[in-house]
NULOLUM-111473 format. One record per residue (C-alpha): residue number from 1; residue in three letters; z, x, y. Coordinates in steps of 0.2 Angstrom, whole numbers. Layout:
<pts>
(NUM,"ala",(Z,X,Y)) ...
</pts>
This chain:
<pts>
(1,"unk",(-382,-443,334)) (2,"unk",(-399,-441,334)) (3,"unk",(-408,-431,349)) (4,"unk",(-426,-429,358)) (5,"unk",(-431,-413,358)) (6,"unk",(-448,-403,365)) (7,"unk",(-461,-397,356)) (8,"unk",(-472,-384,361)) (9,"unk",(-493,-384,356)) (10,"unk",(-489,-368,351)) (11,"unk",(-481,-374,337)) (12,"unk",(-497,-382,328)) (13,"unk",(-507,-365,329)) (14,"unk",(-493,-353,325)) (15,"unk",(-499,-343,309)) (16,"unk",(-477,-344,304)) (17,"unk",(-480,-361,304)) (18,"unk",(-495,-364,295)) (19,"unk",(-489,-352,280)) (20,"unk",(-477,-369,278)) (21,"unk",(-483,-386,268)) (22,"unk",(-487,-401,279)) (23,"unk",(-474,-410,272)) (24,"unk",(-461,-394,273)) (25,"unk",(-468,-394,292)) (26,"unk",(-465,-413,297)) (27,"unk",(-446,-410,290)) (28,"unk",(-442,-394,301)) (29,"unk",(-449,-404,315)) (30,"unk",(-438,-419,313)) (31,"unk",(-424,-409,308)) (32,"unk",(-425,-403,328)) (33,"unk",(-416,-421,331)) (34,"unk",(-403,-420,320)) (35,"unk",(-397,-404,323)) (36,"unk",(-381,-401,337)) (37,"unk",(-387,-392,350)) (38,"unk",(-383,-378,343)) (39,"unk",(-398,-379,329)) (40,"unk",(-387,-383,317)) (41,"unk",(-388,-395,305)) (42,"unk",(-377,-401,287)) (43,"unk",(-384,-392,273)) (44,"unk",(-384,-412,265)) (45,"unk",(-399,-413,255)) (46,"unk",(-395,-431,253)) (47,"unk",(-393,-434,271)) (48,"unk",(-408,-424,275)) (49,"unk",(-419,-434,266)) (50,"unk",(-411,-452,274)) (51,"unk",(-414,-443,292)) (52,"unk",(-432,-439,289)) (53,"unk",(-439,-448,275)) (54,"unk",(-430,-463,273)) (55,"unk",(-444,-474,267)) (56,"unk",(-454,-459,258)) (57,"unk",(-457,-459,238)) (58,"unk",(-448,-439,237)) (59,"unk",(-434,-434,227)) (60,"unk",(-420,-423,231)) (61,"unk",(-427,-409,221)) (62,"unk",(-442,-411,232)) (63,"unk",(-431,-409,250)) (64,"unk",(-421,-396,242)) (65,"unk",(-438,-387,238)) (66,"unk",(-447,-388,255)) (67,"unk",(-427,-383,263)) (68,"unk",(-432,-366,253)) (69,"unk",(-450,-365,261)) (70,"unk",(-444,-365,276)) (71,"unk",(-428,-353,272)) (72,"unk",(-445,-341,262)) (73,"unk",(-454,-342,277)) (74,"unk",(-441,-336,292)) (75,"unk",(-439,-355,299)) (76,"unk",(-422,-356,291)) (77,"unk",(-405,-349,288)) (78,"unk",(-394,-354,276)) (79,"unk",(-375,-350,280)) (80,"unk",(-357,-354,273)) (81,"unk",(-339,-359,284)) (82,"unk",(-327,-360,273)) (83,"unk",(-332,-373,258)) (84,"unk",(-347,-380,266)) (85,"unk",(-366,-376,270)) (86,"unk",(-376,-379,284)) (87,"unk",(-394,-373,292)) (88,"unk",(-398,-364,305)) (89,"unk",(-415,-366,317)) (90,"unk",(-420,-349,317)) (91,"unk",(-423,-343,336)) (92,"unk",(-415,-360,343)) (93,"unk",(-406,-354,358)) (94,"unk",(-422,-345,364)) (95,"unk",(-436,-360,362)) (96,"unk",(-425,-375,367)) (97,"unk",(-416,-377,382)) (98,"unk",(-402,-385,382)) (99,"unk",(-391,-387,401)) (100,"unk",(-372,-394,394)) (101,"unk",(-376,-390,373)) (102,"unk",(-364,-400,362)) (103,"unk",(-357,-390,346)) (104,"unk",(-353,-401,333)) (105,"unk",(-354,-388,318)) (106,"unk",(-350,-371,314)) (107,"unk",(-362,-354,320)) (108,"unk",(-369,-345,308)) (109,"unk",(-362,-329,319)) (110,"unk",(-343,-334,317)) (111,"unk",(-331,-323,309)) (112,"unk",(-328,-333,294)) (113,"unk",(-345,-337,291)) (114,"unk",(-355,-330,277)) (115,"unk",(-376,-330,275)) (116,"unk",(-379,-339,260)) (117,"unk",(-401,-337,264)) (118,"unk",(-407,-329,279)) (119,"unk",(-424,-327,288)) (120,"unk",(-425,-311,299)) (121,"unk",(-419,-306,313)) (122,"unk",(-423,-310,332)) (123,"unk",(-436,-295,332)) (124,"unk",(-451,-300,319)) (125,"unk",(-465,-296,322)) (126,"unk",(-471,-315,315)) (127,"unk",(-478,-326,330)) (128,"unk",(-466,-340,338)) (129,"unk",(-463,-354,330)) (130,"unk",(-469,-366,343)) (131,"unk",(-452,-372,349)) (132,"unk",(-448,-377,366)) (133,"unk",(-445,-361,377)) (134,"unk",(-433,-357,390)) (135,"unk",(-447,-349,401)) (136,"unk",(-440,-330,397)) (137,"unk",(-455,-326,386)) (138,"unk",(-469,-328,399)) (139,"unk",(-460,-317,412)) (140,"unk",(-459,-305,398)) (141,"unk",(-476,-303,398)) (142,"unk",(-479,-300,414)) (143,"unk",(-468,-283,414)) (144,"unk",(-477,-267,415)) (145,"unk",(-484,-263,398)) (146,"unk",(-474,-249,392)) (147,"unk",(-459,-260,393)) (148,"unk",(-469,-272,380)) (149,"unk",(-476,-258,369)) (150,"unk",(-470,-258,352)) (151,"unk",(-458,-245,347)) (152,"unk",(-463,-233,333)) (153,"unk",(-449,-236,316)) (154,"unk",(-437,-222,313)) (155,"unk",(-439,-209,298)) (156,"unk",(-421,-221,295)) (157,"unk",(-427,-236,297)) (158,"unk",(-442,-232,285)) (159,"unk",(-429,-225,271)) (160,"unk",(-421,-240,271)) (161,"unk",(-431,-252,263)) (162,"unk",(-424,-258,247)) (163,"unk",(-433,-250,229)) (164,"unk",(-442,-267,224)) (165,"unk",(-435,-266,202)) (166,"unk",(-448,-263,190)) (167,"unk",(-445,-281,180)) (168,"unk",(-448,-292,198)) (169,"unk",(-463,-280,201)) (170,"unk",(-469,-288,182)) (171,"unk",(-461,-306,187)) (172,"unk",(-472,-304,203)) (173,"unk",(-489,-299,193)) (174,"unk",(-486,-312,182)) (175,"unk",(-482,-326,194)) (176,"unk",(-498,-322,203)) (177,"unk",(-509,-322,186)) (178,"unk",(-505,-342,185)) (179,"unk",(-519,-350,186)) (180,"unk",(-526,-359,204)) (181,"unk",(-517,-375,208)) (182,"unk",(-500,-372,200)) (183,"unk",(-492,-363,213)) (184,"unk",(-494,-352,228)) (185,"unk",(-495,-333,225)) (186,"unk",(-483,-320,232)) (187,"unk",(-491,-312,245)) (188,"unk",(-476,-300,251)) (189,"unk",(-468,-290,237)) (190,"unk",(-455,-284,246)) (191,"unk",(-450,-301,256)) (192,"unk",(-434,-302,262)) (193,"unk",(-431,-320,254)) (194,"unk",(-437,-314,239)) (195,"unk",(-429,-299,238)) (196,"unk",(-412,-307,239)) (197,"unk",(-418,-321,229)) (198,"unk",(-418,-311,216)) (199,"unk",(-402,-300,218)) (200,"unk",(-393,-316,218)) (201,"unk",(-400,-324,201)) (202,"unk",(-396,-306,193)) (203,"unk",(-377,-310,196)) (204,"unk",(-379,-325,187)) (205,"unk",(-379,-323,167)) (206,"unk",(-387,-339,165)) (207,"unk",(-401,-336,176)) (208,"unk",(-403,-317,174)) (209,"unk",(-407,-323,155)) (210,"unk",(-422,-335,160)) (211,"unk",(-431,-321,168)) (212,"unk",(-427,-311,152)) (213,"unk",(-445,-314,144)) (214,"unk",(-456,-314,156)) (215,"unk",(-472,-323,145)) (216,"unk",(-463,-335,139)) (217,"unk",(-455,-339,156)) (218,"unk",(-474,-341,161)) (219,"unk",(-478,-352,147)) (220,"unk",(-463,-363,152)) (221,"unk",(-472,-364,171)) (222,"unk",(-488,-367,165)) (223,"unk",(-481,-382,153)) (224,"unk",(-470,-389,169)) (225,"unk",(-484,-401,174)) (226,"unk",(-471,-410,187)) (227,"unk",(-469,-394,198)) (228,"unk",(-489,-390,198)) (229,"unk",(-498,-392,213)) (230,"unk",(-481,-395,225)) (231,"unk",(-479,-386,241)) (232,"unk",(-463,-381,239)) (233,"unk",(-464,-375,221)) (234,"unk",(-464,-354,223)) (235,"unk",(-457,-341,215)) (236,"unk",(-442,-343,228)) (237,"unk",(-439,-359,222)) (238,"unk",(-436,-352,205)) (239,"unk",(-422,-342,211)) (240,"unk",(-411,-356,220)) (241,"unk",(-401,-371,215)) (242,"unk",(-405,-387,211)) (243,"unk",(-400,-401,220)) (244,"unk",(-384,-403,208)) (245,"unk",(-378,-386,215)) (246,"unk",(-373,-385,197)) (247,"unk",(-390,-379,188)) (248,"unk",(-403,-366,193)) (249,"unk",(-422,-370,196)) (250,"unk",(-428,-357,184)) (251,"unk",(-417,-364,168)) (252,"unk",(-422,-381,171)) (253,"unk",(-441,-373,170)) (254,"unk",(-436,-363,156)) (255,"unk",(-428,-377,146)) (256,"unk",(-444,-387,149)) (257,"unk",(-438,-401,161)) (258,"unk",(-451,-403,172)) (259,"unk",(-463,-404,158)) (260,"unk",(-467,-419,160)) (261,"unk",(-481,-426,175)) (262,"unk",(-469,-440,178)) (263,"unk",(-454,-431,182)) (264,"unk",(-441,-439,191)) (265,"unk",(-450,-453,194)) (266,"unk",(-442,-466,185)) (267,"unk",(-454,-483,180)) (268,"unk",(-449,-499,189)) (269,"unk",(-442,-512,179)) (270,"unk",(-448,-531,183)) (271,"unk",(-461,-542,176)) (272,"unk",(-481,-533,176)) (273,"unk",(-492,-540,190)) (274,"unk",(-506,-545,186)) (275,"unk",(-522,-537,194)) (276,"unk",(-536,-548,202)) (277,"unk",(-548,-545,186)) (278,"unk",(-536,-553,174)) (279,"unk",(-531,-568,182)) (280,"unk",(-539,-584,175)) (281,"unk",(-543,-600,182)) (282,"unk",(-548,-619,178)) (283,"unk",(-562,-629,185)) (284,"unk",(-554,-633,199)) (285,"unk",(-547,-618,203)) (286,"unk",(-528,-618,196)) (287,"unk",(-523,-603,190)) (288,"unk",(-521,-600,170)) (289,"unk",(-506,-593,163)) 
</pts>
């Protein structure tokens, strides 16, 4: 059952926010009302798409790829119970206030559940996301302004960033050489989404062995005139699933299915209409076949 929920007018000047597409933000917004009130919500692409864009023109392929936007840009998590997915509304509890909450899925913190896609945790530095807040931030702020001063990192902390591999350094060089238009540029090389994007694809012989020559996986990119210019299609998109759950992003680019403009839009069968300029017509104004 679908929910109202608040929004702040933080959320239109929040620069987490604005790193996402229009379209990618008018979805995590109306996903807010679908969600239990818990922020969770199916991970149904299918029934995603029927919630928020029920008369919209968009694919599956196209949900699916501004689901991983958000889940790039720390709006998302994406978490498995069991046999079945579902998203979690990052920082839910602490922007929407919710008296007598009713749980109808899953927590991504149960003891059986497992992180499929993550953002990060409760203490990024990113700005809020603009979400209804429970009051707690502003009396934060009025605290004394040691209690608000950043803490320097650990030696530990520092040592445990993750050795980015030589070959996504080259992935990354050369995702960011494609000319303006196609895509949008990596700015972080040591994301966390894409980071674990690309451990994961690496398990996977199939999709390990797109990313095997790098050129020609450019070419394939540059050829995929479908995926160009979307505001979904990045280089995290590459390392997810396709709608299907069956095949990965980065084959189906590889194998050159988006290389056509027309891409999953298939033509409308029915009789042609004729435009104004072709119509016809008698002396007395009947129309000619």
């Amino acid at each position: 059952m679908a929910r109202i929920r608040t929004i702040k007018p933080e959320f239109f000047t929040s620069e987490q926010i604005a790193e996402s597409s229009t379209s990618a933000r008018l979805l995590f917004v109306g996903m807010w009302c679908f969600c239990d009130d818990g922020g969770v919500h199916p991970a149904s692409v299918k029934r995603l798409k029927m919630e928020i864009f029920p008369a919209d023109p968009i694919t599956d392929d196209e949900v699916r790829g501004l689901i991983d936007e958000l889940i790039e840009n720390e709006l998302l998590v994406e978490f498995e119970v069991g046999n079945e997915r579902f998203w979690h509304v990052s920082k839910w509890e602490k922007h929407q206030k919710i008296d007598r909450p009713t749980l109808k899925h899953p927590r991504p913190d149960s003891p059986d559940s497992t992180t499929i896609r993550r953002a990060l945790d409760e203490e990024s530095s990113r700005p809020r996301d603009g979400m209804e807040s429970n009051g707690m931030e502003e009396r934060e702020l009025k605290q004394p302004a040691l209690s608000c001063a950043k803490k320097p990192k650990s030696k530990a902390n520092s040592e445990s960033v993750p050795e980015i591999p030589a070959k996504l350094r080259d992935l990354i060089a050369a995702w960011n050489e494609l000319p303006t238009g196609i895509t949008t540029k990596v700015a972080k090389v040591d994301s966390k989404p894409i980071t674990d994007g690309w451990a994961k694809v690496q398990r996977n012989p199939d999709a390990a062995a797109a990313f095997d020559d790098i050129p020609k996986l450019m070419a394939a990119t540059k050829a995929a005139m479908f995926l160009h210019g979307k505001p979904w299609f990045r280089l995290g998109w590459m390392f997810a699933m396709g709608s299907d759950r069956a095949t990965w992003n980065v084959c189906k680019v590889a194998d050159g299915q988006y290389g056509n403009a027309s891409h999953a839009r298939p033509a409308t069968s029915g009789p042609r209409i004729k435009p104004v300029s072709e119509i016809r017509t008698n002396a007395v104004g009947g129309i000619l076949p």
